[in-house]
C-alpha positions in Angstrom: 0.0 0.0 0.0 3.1 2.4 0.3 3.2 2.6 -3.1 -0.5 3.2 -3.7 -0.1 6.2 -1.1 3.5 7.3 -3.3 1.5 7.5 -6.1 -1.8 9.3 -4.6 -1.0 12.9 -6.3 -0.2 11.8 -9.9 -3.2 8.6 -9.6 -6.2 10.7 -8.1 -5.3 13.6 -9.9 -4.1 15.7 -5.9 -7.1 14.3 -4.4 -9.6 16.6 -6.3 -12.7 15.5 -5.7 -12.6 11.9 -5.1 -12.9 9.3 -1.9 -10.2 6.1 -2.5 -11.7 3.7 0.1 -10.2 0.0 0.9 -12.2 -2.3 2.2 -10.5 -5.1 4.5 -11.6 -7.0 7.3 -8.6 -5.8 9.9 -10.0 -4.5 13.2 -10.6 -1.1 13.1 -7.8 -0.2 15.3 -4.9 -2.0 13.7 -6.0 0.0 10.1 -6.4 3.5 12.2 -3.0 2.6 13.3 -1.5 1.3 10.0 -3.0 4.6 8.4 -1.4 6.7 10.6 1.9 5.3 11.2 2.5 5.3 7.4 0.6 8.3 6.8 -2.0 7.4 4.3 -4.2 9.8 2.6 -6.7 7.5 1.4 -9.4 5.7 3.7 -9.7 1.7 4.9 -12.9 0.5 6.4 -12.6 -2.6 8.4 -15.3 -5.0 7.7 -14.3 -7.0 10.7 -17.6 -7.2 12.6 -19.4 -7.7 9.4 -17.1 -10.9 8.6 -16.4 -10.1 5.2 -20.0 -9.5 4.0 -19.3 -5.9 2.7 -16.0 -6.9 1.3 -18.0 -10.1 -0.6 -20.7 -7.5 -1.7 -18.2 -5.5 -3.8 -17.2 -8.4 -5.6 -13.7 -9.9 -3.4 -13.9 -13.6 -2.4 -12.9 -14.8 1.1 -9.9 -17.0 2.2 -10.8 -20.8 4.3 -10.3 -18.7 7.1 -13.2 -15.8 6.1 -10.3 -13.5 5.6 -9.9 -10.9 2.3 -8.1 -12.4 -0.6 -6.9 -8.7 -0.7 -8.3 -5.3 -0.6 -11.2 -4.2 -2.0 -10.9 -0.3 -3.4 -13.6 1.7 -4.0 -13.7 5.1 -5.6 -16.5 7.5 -4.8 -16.7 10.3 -7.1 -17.6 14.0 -6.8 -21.3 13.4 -7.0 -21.0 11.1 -4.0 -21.9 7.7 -5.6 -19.2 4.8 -6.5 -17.7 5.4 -9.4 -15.9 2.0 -9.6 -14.8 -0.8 -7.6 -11.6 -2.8 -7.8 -13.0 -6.2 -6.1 -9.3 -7.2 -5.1 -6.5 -4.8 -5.8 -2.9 -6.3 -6.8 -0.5 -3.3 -4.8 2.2 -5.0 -6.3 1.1 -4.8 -10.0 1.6 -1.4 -12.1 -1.4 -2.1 -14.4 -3.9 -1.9 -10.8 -2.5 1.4 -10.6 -3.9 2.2 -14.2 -6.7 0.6 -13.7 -7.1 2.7 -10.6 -6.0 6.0 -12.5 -8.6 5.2 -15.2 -11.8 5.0 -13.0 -10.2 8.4 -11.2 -9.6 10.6 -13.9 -13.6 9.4 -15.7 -14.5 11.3 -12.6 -12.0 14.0 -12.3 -10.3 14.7 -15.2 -7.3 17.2 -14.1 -7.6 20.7 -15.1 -6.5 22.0 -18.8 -3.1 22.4 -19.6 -2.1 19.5 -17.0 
């Protein structure tokens, strides 16, 4: 995820506009803590008391154990409705990234001249 948050200005365009949300099912407090330590500026919700059920309704599968295969990430456009869902984002693949790029900038395309 370090390099999601390394790449946040260029992918979501500075932020304009847009909620980047990951879904996992970490307690609460260990992704408040994770988010803060490595000083995120995207959102995780823990679907933790939910045992995966939100995660599963965006589309990402459970492990055996009822763990995430990975994160969910779900962007939320300006209009406040979900603009796309990755069901379970690869951080260590470069095409997620563009995937991720791709739903941002249908919902905030940066300014002229950028």
């Amino acid at each position: 995820m370090t390099a999601y948050r390394d790449q946040y200005a260029s992918l979501f365009n500075e932020g304009r506009n847009v909620v980047v949300m990951g879904i996992a099912n970490d307690p609460v407090e260990d992704l408040a803590s994770w988010l803060k330590d490595a000083d995120f500026p995207f959102v995780f919700a823990s679907d933790a008391a939910n045992n995966g059920a939100t995660y599963t309704a965006f589309g990402g599968g459970l492990r055996a154990n009822n763990m995430v295969d990975s994160r969910a990430v779900i962007v939320v456009g300006p209009d406040g409705r979900i603009a796309g869902v990755i069901p379970q984002f690869r951080q260590t693949d470069p095409t997620a990234y563009e995937e991720l790029a791709a739903i941002v900038d249908k919902v905030t395309p940066a300014p002229e001249g950028e």
